[in-house]
C-alpha positions in Angstrom: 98.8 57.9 74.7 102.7 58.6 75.7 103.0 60.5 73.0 100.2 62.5 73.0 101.0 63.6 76.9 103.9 64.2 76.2 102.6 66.2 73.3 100.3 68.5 75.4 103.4 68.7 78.3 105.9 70.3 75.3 102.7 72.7 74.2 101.9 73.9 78.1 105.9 74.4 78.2 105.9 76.7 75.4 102.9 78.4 76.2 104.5 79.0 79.5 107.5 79.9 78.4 105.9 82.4 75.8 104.0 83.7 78.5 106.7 84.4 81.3 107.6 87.9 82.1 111.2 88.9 80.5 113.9 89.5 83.3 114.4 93.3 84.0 117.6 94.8 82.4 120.0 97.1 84.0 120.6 100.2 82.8 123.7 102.5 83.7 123.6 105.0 86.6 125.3 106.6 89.2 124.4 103.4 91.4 126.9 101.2 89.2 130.3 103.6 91.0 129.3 104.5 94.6 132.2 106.1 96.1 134.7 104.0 98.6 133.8 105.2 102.2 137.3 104.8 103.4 138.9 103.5 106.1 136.8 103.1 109.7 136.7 106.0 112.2 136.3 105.5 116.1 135.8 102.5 117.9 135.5 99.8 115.5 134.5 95.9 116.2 134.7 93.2 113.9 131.9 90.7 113.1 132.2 87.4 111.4 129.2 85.4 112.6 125.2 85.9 113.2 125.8 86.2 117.1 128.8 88.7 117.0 127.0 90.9 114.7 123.5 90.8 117.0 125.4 90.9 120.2 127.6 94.0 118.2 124.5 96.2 118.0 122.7 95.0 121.3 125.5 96.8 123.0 126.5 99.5 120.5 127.8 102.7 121.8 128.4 106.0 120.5 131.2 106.5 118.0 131.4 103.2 117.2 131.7 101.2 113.6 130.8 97.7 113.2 132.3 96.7 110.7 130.7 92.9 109.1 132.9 90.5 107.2 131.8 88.7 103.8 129.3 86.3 104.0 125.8 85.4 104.6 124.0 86.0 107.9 120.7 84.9 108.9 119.0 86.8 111.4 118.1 85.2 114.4 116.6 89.2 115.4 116.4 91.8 113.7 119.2 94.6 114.4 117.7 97.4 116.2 120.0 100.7 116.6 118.7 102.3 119.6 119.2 103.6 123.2 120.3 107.1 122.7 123.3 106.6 120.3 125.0 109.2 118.2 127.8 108.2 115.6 126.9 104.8 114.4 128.2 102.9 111.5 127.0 99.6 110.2 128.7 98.2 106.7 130.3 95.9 105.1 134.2 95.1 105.5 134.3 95.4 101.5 133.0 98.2 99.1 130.7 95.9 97.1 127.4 95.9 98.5 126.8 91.9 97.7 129.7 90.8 99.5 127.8 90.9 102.3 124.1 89.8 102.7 121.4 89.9 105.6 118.7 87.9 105.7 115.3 87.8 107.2 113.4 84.4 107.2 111.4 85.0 104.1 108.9 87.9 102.9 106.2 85.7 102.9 107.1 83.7 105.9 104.4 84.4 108.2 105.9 82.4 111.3 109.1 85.8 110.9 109.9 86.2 114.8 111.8 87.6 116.0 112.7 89.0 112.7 110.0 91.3 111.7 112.4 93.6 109.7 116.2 93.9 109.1 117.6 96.8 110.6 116.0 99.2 112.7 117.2 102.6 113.9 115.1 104.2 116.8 116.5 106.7 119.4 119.6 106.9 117.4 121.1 110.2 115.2 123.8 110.5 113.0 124.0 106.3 111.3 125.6 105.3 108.6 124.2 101.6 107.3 126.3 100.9 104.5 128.0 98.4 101.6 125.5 95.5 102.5 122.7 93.7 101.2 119.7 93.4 103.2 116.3 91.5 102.6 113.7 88.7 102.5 112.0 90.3 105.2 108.7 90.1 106.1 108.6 93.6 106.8 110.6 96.4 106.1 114.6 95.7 105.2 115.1 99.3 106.9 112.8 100.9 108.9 113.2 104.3 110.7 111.2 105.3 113.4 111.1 109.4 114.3 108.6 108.3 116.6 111.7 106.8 118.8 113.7 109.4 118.0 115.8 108.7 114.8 116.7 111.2 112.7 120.3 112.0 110.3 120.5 108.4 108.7 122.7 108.0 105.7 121.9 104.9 103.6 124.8 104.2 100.9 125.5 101.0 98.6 122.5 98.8 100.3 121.1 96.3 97.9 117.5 95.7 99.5 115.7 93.2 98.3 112.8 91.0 98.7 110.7 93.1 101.3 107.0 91.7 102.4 105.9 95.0 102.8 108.3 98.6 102.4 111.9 98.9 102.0 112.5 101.7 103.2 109.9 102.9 105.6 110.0 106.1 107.8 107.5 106.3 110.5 106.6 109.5 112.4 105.6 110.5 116.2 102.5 111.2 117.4 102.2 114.5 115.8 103.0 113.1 112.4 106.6 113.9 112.5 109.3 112.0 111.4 113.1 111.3 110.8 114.4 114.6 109.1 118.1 115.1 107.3 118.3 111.3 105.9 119.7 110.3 103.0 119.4 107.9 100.8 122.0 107.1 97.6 124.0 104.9 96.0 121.6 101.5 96.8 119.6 99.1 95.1 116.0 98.7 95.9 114.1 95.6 94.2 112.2 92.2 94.0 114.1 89.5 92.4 110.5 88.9 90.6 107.4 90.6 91.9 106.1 91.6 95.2 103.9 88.6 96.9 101.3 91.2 97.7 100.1 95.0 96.9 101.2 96.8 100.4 104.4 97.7 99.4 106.6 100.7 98.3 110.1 101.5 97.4 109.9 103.9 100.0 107.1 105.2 102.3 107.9 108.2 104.2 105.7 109.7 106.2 106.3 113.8 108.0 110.0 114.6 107.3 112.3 117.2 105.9 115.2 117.6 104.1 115.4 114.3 102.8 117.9 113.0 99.7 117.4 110.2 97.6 120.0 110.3 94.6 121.9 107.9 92.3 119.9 104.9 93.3 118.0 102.3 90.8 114.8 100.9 91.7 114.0 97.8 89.6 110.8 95.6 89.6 108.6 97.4 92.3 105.6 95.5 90.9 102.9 93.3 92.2 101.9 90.1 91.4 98.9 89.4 88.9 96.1 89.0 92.0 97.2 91.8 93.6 98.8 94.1 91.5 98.7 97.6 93.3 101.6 98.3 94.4 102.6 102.0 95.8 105.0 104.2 94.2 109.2 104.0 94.3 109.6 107.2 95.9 107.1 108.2 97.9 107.3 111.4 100.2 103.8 112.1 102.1 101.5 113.1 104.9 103.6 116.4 105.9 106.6 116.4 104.1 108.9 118.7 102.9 111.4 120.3 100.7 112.5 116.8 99.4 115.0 116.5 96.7 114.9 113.4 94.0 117.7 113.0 91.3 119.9 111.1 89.4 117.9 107.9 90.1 116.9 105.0 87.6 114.0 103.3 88.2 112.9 100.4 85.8 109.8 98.3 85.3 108.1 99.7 88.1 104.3 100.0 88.4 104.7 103.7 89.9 107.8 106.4 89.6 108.1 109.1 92.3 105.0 110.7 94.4 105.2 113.9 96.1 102.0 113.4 98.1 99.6 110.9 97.8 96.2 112.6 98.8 94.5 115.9 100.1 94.5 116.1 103.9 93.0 119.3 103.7 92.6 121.8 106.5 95.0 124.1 105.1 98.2 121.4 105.5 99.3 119.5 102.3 100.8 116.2 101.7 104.1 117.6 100.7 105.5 120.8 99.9 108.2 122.3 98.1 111.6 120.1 97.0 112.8 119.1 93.4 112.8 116.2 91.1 115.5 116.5 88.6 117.5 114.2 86.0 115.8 111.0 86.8 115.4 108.0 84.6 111.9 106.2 84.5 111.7 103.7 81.9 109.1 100.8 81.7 109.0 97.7 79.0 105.2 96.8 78.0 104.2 93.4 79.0 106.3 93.6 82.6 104.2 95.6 85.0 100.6 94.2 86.0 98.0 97.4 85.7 100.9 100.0 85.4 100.9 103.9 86.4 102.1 106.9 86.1 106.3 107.9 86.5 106.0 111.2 88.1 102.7 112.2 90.2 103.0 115.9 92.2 99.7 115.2 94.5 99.0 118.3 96.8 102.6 119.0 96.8 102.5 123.3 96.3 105.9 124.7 94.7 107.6 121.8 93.5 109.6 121.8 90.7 109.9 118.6 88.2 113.2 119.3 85.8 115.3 117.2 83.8 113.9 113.8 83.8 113.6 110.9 81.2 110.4 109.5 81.2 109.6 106.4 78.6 106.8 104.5 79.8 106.4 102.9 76.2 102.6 103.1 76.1 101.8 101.4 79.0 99.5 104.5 80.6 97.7 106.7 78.2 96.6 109.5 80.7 100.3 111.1 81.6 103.3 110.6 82.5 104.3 113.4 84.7 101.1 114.5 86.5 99.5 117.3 88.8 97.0 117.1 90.8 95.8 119.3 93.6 98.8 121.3 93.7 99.8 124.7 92.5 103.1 126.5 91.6 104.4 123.5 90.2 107.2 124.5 87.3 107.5 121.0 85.2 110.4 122.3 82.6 112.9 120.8 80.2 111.7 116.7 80.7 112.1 114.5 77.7 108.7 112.2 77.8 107.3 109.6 75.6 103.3 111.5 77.0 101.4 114.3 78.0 101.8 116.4 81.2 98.5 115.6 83.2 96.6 118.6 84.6 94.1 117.4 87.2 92.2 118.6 89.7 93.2 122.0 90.8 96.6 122.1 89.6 98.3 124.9 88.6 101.8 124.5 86.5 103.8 126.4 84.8 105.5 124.2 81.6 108.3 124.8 80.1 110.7 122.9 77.3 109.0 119.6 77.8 109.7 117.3 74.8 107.9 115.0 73.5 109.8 111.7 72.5 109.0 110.4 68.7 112.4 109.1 67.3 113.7 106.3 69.9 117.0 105.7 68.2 117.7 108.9 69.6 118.5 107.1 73.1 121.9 104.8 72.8 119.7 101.6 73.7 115.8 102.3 73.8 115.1 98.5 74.0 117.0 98.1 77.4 116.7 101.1 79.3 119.5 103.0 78.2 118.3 105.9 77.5 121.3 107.9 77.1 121.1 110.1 74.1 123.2 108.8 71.1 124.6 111.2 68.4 121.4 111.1 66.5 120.0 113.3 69.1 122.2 116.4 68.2 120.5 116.4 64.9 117.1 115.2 66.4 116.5 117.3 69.8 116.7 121.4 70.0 118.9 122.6 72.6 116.6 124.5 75.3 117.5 126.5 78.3 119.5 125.3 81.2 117.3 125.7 84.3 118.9 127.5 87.1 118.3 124.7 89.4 119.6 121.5 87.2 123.4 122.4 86.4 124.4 119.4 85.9 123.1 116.0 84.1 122.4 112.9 85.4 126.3 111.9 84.8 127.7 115.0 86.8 128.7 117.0 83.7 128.4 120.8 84.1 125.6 121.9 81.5 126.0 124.9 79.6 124.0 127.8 78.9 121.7 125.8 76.8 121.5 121.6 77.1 119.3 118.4 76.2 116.0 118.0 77.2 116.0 115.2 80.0 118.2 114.1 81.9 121.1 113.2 80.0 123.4 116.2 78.3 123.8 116.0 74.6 126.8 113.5 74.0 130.1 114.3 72.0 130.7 113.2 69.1 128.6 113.0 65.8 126.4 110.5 64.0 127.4 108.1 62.2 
Protein backbone atom coordinates (compact mmCIF):
# COMPACT_ATOMS: atom_id res chain seq x y z
CA UNK A 1 0.00 0.00 0.00
CA UNK A 2 3.21 2.44 0.72
CA UNK A 3 4.24 1.80 -2.36
CA UNK A 4 1.46 2.14 -4.38
CA UNK A 5 0.80 5.85 -2.74
CA UNK A 6 3.65 6.63 -3.11
CA UNK A 7 3.31 5.44 -6.71
CA UNK A 8 0.26 7.64 -7.55
CA UNK A 9 2.15 10.82 -5.46
CA UNK A 10 5.36 10.47 -8.11
CA UNK A 11 2.52 10.18 -11.09
CA UNK A 12 0.41 13.41 -9.79
CA UNK A 13 4.01 15.10 -9.55
CA UNK A 14 4.80 14.55 -12.98
CA UNK A 15 1.61 15.20 -14.29
CA UNK A 16 1.87 18.40 -12.50
CA UNK A 17 5.01 19.20 -13.38
CA UNK A 18 4.16 18.43 -17.22
CA UNK A 19 1.31 20.53 -16.79
CA UNK A 20 2.84 23.85 -15.22
CA UNK A 21 3.11 26.83 -17.37
CA UNK A 22 6.97 27.53 -18.53
CA UNK A 23 8.45 30.73 -16.89
CA UNK A 24 8.35 33.72 -19.33
CA UNK A 25 11.79 34.59 -20.89
CA UNK A 26 13.28 37.91 -21.35
CA UNK A 27 13.95 39.20 -24.45
CA UNK A 28 16.44 42.25 -25.15
CA UNK A 29 15.08 45.89 -25.31
CA UNK A 30 15.65 49.21 -24.74
CA UNK A 31 14.35 48.58 -21.09
CA UNK A 32 17.57 46.40 -20.32
CA UNK A 33 19.94 50.29 -20.58
CA UNK A 34 17.74 53.06 -19.22
CA UNK A 35 19.73 56.09 -19.05
CA UNK A 36 21.41 57.35 -15.50
CA UNK A 37 19.28 60.37 -14.43
CA UNK A 38 22.16 62.09 -12.74
CA UNK A 39 22.78 63.69 -9.91
CA UNK A 40 19.67 65.32 -7.68
CA UNK A 41 18.48 68.83 -8.43
CA UNK A 42 16.74 71.28 -5.74
CA UNK A 43 15.93 70.53 -2.37
CA UNK A 44 16.78 66.96 -1.78
CA UNK A 45 15.88 64.69 1.48
CA UNK A 46 17.12 61.44 2.19
CA UNK A 47 14.94 58.45 3.24
CA UNK A 48 16.07 55.26 4.75
CA UNK A 49 13.01 53.88 6.65
CA UNK A 50 9.08 53.39 5.93
CA UNK A 51 8.23 56.54 8.28
CA UNK A 52 10.84 58.96 6.70
CA UNK A 53 9.76 58.14 3.29
CA UNK A 54 5.77 58.64 4.28
CA UNK A 55 6.44 61.52 6.43
CA UNK A 56 8.90 62.79 3.10
CA UNK A 57 5.86 63.01 0.78
CA UNK A 58 3.20 64.04 3.45
CA UNK A 59 5.04 67.24 3.60
CA UNK A 60 6.58 67.49 0.15
CA UNK A 61 7.06 70.87 -1.38
CA UNK A 62 7.83 72.10 -4.63
CA UNK A 63 11.28 71.59 -6.08
CA UNK A 64 12.02 69.02 -4.03
CA UNK A 65 13.71 65.35 -4.65
CA UNK A 66 13.27 62.57 -2.32
CA UNK A 67 15.63 60.59 -2.81
CA UNK A 68 15.00 56.55 -1.11
CA UNK A 69 17.93 54.48 -0.07
CA UNK A 70 18.27 50.52 -0.93
CA UNK A 71 16.04 48.41 0.64
CA UNK A 72 12.67 47.13 1.15
CA UNK A 73 9.72 49.32 2.45
CA UNK A 74 6.35 48.28 3.40
CA UNK A 75 3.80 50.64 3.25
CA UNK A 76 2.03 51.54 6.13
CA UNK A 77 0.01 54.29 3.46
CA UNK A 78 0.18 54.60 0.34
CA UNK A 79 2.32 57.76 -0.94
CA UNK A 80 -0.01 60.30 -2.25
CA UNK A 81 1.78 63.41 -4.20
CA UNK A 82 -0.62 66.06 -3.84
CA UNK A 83 -1.49 69.66 -2.59
CA UNK A 84 -0.59 71.83 -5.36
CA UNK A 85 3.06 70.73 -6.00
CA UNK A 86 5.22 71.44 -9.01
CA UNK A 87 8.74 69.83 -9.41
CA UNK A 88 8.64 66.59 -7.67
CA UNK A 89 10.95 63.76 -7.74
CA UNK A 90 10.65 60.36 -6.15
CA UNK A 91 13.52 57.59 -7.01
CA UNK A 92 15.73 55.48 -5.98
CA UNK A 93 19.36 56.48 -4.51
CA UNK A 94 20.77 53.90 -7.10
CA UNK A 95 20.14 53.46 -10.99
CA UNK A 96 18.90 49.95 -10.78
CA UNK A 97 15.27 49.86 -10.42
CA UNK A 98 15.37 46.61 -7.88
CA UNK A 99 17.54 48.12 -5.55
CA UNK A 100 14.82 49.55 -4.22
CA UNK A 101 11.28 47.97 -3.59
CA UNK A 102 7.77 49.29 -2.37
CA UNK A 103 5.38 47.20 -1.14
CA UNK A 104 1.71 47.09 -0.69
CA UNK A 105 0.26 44.37 1.63
CA UNK A 106 -0.65 41.91 -1.08
CA UNK A 107 -2.80 42.06 -4.43
CA UNK A 108 -5.11 39.89 -3.13
CA UNK A 109 -5.14 41.02 0.45
CA UNK A 110 -8.57 42.24 0.88
CA UNK A 111 -8.02 43.74 4.52
CA UNK A 112 -5.19 46.57 2.15
CA UNK A 113 -5.78 49.83 4.34
CA UNK A 114 -4.60 52.13 4.26
CA UNK A 115 -2.69 50.94 1.37
CA UNK A 116 -5.06 50.87 -1.52
CA UNK A 117 -2.35 51.65 -4.15
CA UNK A 118 1.41 52.61 -4.15
CA UNK A 119 1.91 55.89 -5.23
CA UNK A 120 -0.48 58.37 -6.08
CA UNK A 121 -0.09 61.78 -7.79
CA UNK A 122 -3.15 64.17 -7.58
CA UNK A 123 -2.99 68.06 -7.69
CA UNK A 124 0.62 67.73 -8.65
CA UNK A 125 2.50 68.69 -12.27
CA UNK A 126 5.76 68.18 -13.41
CA UNK A 127 6.86 64.41 -11.21
CA UNK A 128 9.37 62.36 -11.85
CA UNK A 129 8.87 58.68 -10.00
CA UNK A 130 11.87 56.87 -10.80
CA UNK A 131 14.61 53.81 -10.41
CA UNK A 132 12.22 51.86 -7.95
CA UNK A 133 10.13 48.91 -7.75
CA UNK A 134 6.70 49.22 -6.79
CA UNK A 135 3.94 46.51 -6.24
CA UNK A 136 1.75 43.78 -4.52
CA UNK A 137 -0.89 46.23 -4.38
CA UNK A 138 -4.34 45.70 -4.17
CA UNK A 139 -4.95 48.34 -6.53
CA UNK A 140 -2.99 50.23 -8.79
CA UNK A 141 1.07 50.47 -8.16
CA UNK A 142 0.65 54.04 -9.80
CA UNK A 143 -2.33 55.73 -10.24
CA UNK A 144 -2.82 59.30 -11.73
CA UNK A 145 -5.73 61.16 -11.14
CA UNK A 146 -6.44 64.37 -13.76
CA UNK A 147 -9.57 64.53 -11.89
CA UNK A 148 -7.31 66.17 -8.87
CA UNK A 149 -5.39 67.85 -11.07
CA UNK A 150 -2.21 65.82 -12.13
CA UNK A 151 -0.88 66.16 -15.22
CA UNK A 152 3.25 66.05 -16.77
CA UNK A 153 4.37 62.73 -14.95
CA UNK A 154 7.45 61.10 -16.16
CA UNK A 155 7.66 57.36 -15.20
CA UNK A 156 11.32 55.94 -15.78
CA UNK A 157 13.02 52.54 -14.60
CA UNK A 158 9.91 51.38 -12.35
CA UNK A 159 9.60 47.64 -12.06
CA UNK A 160 5.72 47.31 -11.18
CA UNK A 161 4.63 44.32 -10.32
CA UNK A 162 1.99 42.29 -8.72
CA UNK A 163 -1.07 44.79 -9.16
CA UNK A 164 -4.75 43.54 -7.93
CA UNK A 165 -6.17 45.59 -10.43
CA UNK A 166 -4.15 48.23 -13.12
CA UNK A 167 -0.59 49.25 -13.01
CA UNK A 168 -0.68 52.09 -14.36
CA UNK A 169 -4.10 53.67 -14.23
CA UNK A 170 -5.03 57.27 -15.34
CA UNK A 171 -8.34 58.58 -14.20
CA UNK A 172 -10.04 61.67 -15.72
CA UNK A 173 -12.43 64.64 -14.25
CA UNK A 174 -15.79 64.96 -14.55
CA UNK A 175 -15.78 65.80 -18.16
CA UNK A 176 -13.76 62.76 -19.05
CA UNK A 177 -10.50 64.46 -19.04
CA UNK A 178 -7.36 63.39 -17.81
CA UNK A 179 -3.58 63.71 -17.06
CA UNK A 180 -2.02 65.02 -20.45
CA UNK A 181 1.98 65.20 -21.38
CA UNK A 182 2.92 61.91 -19.25
CA UNK A 183 5.40 59.64 -20.07
CA UNK A 184 6.00 56.43 -19.56
CA UNK A 185 9.67 54.52 -20.53
CA UNK A 186 12.23 52.57 -19.48
CA UNK A 187 10.02 50.29 -16.75
CA UNK A 188 8.95 46.99 -16.21
CA UNK A 189 5.29 46.10 -16.00
CA UNK A 190 4.37 42.32 -14.91
CA UNK A 191 2.97 39.47 -12.67
CA UNK A 192 5.52 37.33 -11.26
CA UNK A 193 2.84 34.48 -12.45
CA UNK A 194 -0.65 35.53 -13.45
CA UNK A 195 -3.13 38.06 -12.44
CA UNK A 196 -5.46 36.69 -9.41
CA UNK A 197 -8.44 38.05 -11.27
CA UNK A 198 -9.56 39.50 -14.92
CA UNK A 199 -9.96 43.41 -13.99
CA UNK A 200 -6.60 44.29 -14.81
CA UNK A 201 -4.49 46.10 -17.53
CA UNK A 202 -0.94 47.03 -18.15
CA UNK A 203 -2.25 50.39 -18.42
CA UNK A 204 -5.72 51.90 -18.44
CA UNK A 205 -5.89 55.41 -19.49
CA UNK A 206 -8.78 57.09 -19.79
CA UNK A 207 -9.17 61.11 -21.80
CA UNK A 208 -5.60 62.29 -22.25
CA UNK A 209 -3.09 63.65 -24.73
CA UNK A 210 0.15 63.52 -25.77
CA UNK A 211 1.10 60.59 -23.91
CA UNK A 212 4.56 58.41 -24.46
CA UNK A 213 5.04 54.98 -23.66
CA UNK A 214 8.48 53.72 -25.08
CA UNK A 215 11.30 51.20 -24.38
CA UNK A 216 9.32 49.39 -21.77
CA UNK A 217 8.61 45.45 -21.57
CA UNK A 218 5.44 44.07 -20.42
CA UNK A 219 5.67 40.46 -19.43
CA UNK A 220 2.87 38.05 -18.16
CA UNK A 221 -0.23 40.46 -18.29
CA UNK A 222 -2.43 37.24 -18.20
CA UNK A 223 -5.22 35.96 -16.08
CA UNK A 224 -5.56 33.04 -14.27
CA UNK A 225 -7.53 29.88 -15.71
CA UNK A 226 -11.15 30.98 -13.91
CA UNK A 227 -10.90 34.20 -14.88
CA UNK A 228 -8.88 34.69 -17.76
CA UNK A 229 -9.84 38.05 -19.40
CA UNK A 230 -7.63 40.24 -18.83
CA UNK A 231 -7.47 43.79 -20.66
CA UNK A 232 -4.84 44.83 -22.97
CA UNK A 233 -0.94 46.12 -22.08
CA UNK A 234 -1.41 49.43 -23.50
CA UNK A 235 -4.47 50.63 -23.49
CA UNK A 236 -5.38 54.36 -24.50
CA UNK A 237 -9.35 55.06 -24.48
CA UNK A 238 -12.51 56.92 -23.87
CA UNK A 239 -11.21 60.35 -25.51
CA UNK A 240 -7.83 60.08 -26.15
CA UNK A 241 -5.47 61.40 -28.30
CA UNK A 242 -2.41 61.58 -30.45
CA UNK A 243 -0.63 58.81 -28.40
CA UNK A 244 2.62 57.50 -29.39
CA UNK A 245 3.71 53.61 -28.75
CA UNK A 246 7.24 52.31 -29.58
CA UNK A 247 10.12 50.49 -28.92
CA UNK A 248 8.28 48.35 -26.41
CA UNK A 249 8.47 44.44 -25.79
CA UNK A 250 5.73 42.88 -24.59
CA UNK A 251 5.72 39.01 -23.99
CA UNK A 252 3.21 36.36 -23.05
CA UNK A 253 0.57 38.69 -22.69
CA UNK A 254 -3.20 37.89 -23.34
CA UNK A 255 -3.62 41.38 -25.31
CA UNK A 256 -0.84 43.88 -27.07
CA UNK A 257 -1.66 47.56 -27.49
CA UNK A 258 -5.46 49.05 -27.94
CA UNK A 259 -6.13 52.37 -29.24
CA UNK A 260 -9.74 52.48 -28.19
CA UNK A 261 -11.68 49.91 -26.76
CA UNK A 262 -15.35 50.59 -28.03
CA UNK A 263 -17.68 53.02 -30.04
CA UNK A 264 -19.05 55.91 -27.88
CA UNK A 265 -20.59 57.30 -30.75
CA UNK A 266 -22.16 60.66 -30.98
CA UNK A 267 -19.58 61.88 -33.27
CA UNK A 268 -16.58 61.47 -30.44
CA UNK A 269 -14.27 58.38 -30.72
CA UNK A 270 -12.41 56.36 -28.33
CA UNK A 271 -9.05 57.58 -29.56
CA UNK A 272 -7.72 59.43 -32.26
CA UNK A 273 -4.72 59.98 -34.17
CA UNK A 274 -0.98 58.86 -32.57
CA UNK A 275 1.41 56.12 -33.81
CA UNK A 276 2.47 52.61 -33.00
CA UNK A 277 5.86 51.94 -34.32
CA UNK A 278 8.83 49.24 -33.78
CA UNK A 279 7.26 47.31 -31.11
CA UNK A 280 7.86 43.75 -30.17
CA UNK A 281 4.80 41.43 -29.33
CA UNK A 282 5.66 37.86 -29.07
CA UNK A 283 3.51 35.17 -27.38
CA UNK A 284 4.66 31.20 -26.60
CA UNK A 285 1.57 28.75 -27.09
CA UNK A 286 0.51 27.02 -24.04
CA UNK A 287 1.23 30.33 -21.65
CA UNK A 288 -1.68 32.72 -22.06
CA UNK A 289 -5.32 31.39 -20.92
CA UNK A 290 -7.90 32.37 -23.97
CA UNK A 291 -5.35 34.68 -25.73
CA UNK A 292 -5.96 37.78 -28.17
CA UNK A 293 -4.97 39.87 -30.48
CA UNK A 294 -1.31 42.13 -30.34
CA UNK A 295 -2.41 45.19 -31.97
CA UNK A 296 -6.32 46.28 -31.99
CA UNK A 297 -7.00 50.12 -33.59
CA UNK A 298 -10.79 50.23 -32.13
CA UNK A 299 -12.54 53.64 -33.29
CA UNK A 300 -9.25 55.27 -33.23
CA UNK A 301 -9.55 57.48 -36.94
CA UNK A 302 -5.92 58.32 -38.37
CA UNK A 303 -3.68 56.24 -36.62
CA UNK A 304 -0.78 54.86 -38.10
CA UNK A 305 0.62 51.19 -37.08
CA UNK A 306 4.42 50.90 -38.59
CA UNK A 307 7.25 48.89 -37.83
CA UNK A 308 6.26 46.27 -35.40
CA UNK A 309 7.06 42.55 -34.78
CA UNK A 310 4.21 40.64 -34.14
CA UNK A 311 4.69 36.56 -33.50
CA UNK A 312 1.77 35.39 -31.69
CA UNK A 313 2.79 31.71 -32.76
CA UNK A 314 -0.82 30.55 -33.61
CA UNK A 315 -2.39 31.28 -30.61
CA UNK A 316 -5.34 33.60 -32.37
CA UNK A 317 -6.36 32.70 -35.83
CA UNK A 318 -8.54 35.89 -36.62
CA UNK A 319 -5.51 38.69 -36.80
CA UNK A 320 -2.94 40.06 -35.35
CA UNK A 321 -3.06 43.64 -35.99
CA UNK A 322 -6.69 44.60 -36.25
CA UNK A 323 -9.22 47.49 -37.29
CA UNK A 324 -12.27 47.94 -36.27
CA UNK A 325 -14.56 50.98 -36.47
CA UNK A 326 -11.90 53.27 -37.47
CA UNK A 327 -10.89 54.84 -40.71
CA UNK A 328 -7.62 56.38 -42.19
CA UNK A 329 -5.70 53.88 -40.53
CA UNK A 330 -2.14 53.37 -42.60
CA UNK A 331 -0.88 49.78 -41.14
CA UNK A 332 2.65 49.63 -43.30
CA UNK A 333 5.92 47.80 -43.23
CA UNK A 334 4.99 45.24 -39.87
CA UNK A 335 6.63 41.83 -39.96
CA UNK A 336 3.57 39.41 -38.61
CA UNK A 337 3.23 35.71 -38.16
CA UNK A 338 -1.12 36.62 -39.44
CA UNK A 339 -3.55 38.55 -41.30
CA UNK A 340 -4.41 42.20 -40.92
CA UNK A 341 -8.13 42.03 -39.55
CA UNK A 342 -10.59 44.33 -41.31
CA UNK A 343 -13.74 44.67 -39.22
CA UNK A 344 -16.48 46.58 -38.83
CA UNK A 345 -16.26 49.81 -40.72
CA UNK A 346 -12.60 50.08 -40.95
CA UNK A 347 -10.93 51.64 -43.47
CA UNK A 348 -6.93 51.00 -43.94
CA UNK A 349 -4.64 51.71 -46.14
CA UNK A 350 -1.75 48.53 -46.16
CA UNK A 351 1.37 48.79 -47.08
CA UNK A 352 4.68 46.34 -46.89
CA UNK A 353 3.27 44.08 -44.35
CA UNK A 354 5.07 40.74 -44.28
CA UNK A 355 4.02 37.84 -43.59
CA UNK A 356 6.41 35.65 -41.33
CA UNK A 357 7.14 31.90 -42.79
CA UNK A 358 10.89 31.17 -42.09
CA UNK A 359 11.51 31.61 -38.11
CA UNK A 360 15.22 31.09 -38.22
CA UNK A 361 15.08 34.32 -39.78
CA UNK A 362 14.78 35.97 -36.02
CA UNK A 363 18.24 35.37 -33.88
CA UNK A 364 16.13 33.31 -31.24
CA UNK A 365 12.42 32.62 -32.28
CA UNK A 366 12.02 30.13 -29.30
CA UNK A 367 12.63 32.88 -26.65
CA UNK A 368 11.50 36.05 -27.91
CA UNK A 369 14.27 37.30 -29.56
CA UNK A 370 13.20 38.27 -32.43
CA UNK A 371 15.94 40.16 -33.74
CA UNK A 372 16.60 39.35 -37.38
CA UNK A 373 19.74 37.09 -37.82
CA UNK A 374 21.81 37.12 -41.17
CA UNK A 375 19.43 34.71 -42.78
CA UNK A 376 17.02 37.47 -43.02
CA UNK A 377 19.14 39.47 -45.64
CA UNK A 378 18.69 36.58 -48.02
CA UNK A 379 15.09 35.80 -46.69
CA UNK A 380 13.17 39.35 -46.27
CA UNK A 381 13.02 42.09 -49.30
CA UNK A 382 14.02 45.38 -48.30
CA UNK A 383 10.79 47.81 -48.42
CA UNK A 384 10.43 51.44 -48.05
CA UNK A 385 11.42 53.40 -45.02
CA UNK A 386 8.21 55.15 -43.83
CA UNK A 387 8.60 58.82 -43.25
CA UNK A 388 7.47 58.52 -39.71
CA UNK A 389 9.81 55.34 -38.42
CA UNK A 390 13.55 56.57 -39.03
CA UNK A 391 14.85 54.63 -36.84
CA UNK A 392 14.54 50.84 -35.54
CA UNK A 393 13.70 49.58 -32.47
CA UNK A 394 17.66 49.82 -31.40
CA UNK A 395 17.96 53.59 -32.35
CA UNK A 396 19.86 52.94 -35.61
CA UNK A 397 19.08 55.54 -38.43
CA UNK A 398 17.32 53.43 -41.24
CA UNK A 399 18.08 54.08 -44.72
CA UNK A 400 16.19 54.78 -47.69
CA UNK A 401 14.91 51.26 -47.79
CA UNK A 402 15.01 48.84 -44.37
CA UNK A 403 13.48 45.43 -42.77
CA UNK A 404 10.15 44.87 -42.36
CA UNK A 405 9.39 45.13 -38.51
CA UNK A 406 10.86 46.47 -36.12
CA UNK A 407 14.29 45.51 -36.16
CA UNK A 408 16.77 46.91 -39.21
CA UNK A 409 18.52 44.25 -41.19
CA UNK A 410 21.72 43.21 -39.19
CA UNK A 411 25.41 43.37 -40.48
CA UNK A 412 27.03 40.85 -41.32
CA UNK A 413 26.25 37.65 -43.58
CA UNK A 414 25.01 34.09 -43.07
CA UNK A 415 26.77 31.65 -42.10
Amino acid sequence: MRFLYGFLVALLSTSCALAAVPESPTPPGPWQKPPKLGKPEGRVVNVSTVDELVDAVLNVRSNTTIVIEPGTYELTRTLFITGGVKNIVLRGASDERDKVVIKGKGMRNKNFDPVPHGIMVGNAADVLIANLSIGDVWYHPVSLHGDLGCKRVRLFNLRLFDAGQQFIKANPNPAGKGPDDCIVEYCVVEFTDTSWQAYTQGMSIHGVSNWIVRNNLFRNIRGPKNDPKVGGCIDFWKGSRNTTVEGNVIVNCRMGIRFGLFKPGGGSHDHEGGIIRNNVIWRQPGTVNEPDGGIMIWDSPGTKVLNNTVILNGTWEPGVIEDRWSQGVLIANNLIDGRVWKREEAEIKEENNVLVSDLEIFAGAGKGDLRLSPKANRVLRKIHTAADCPRDLTGKKRGEETAPGAYDFPAGKEK
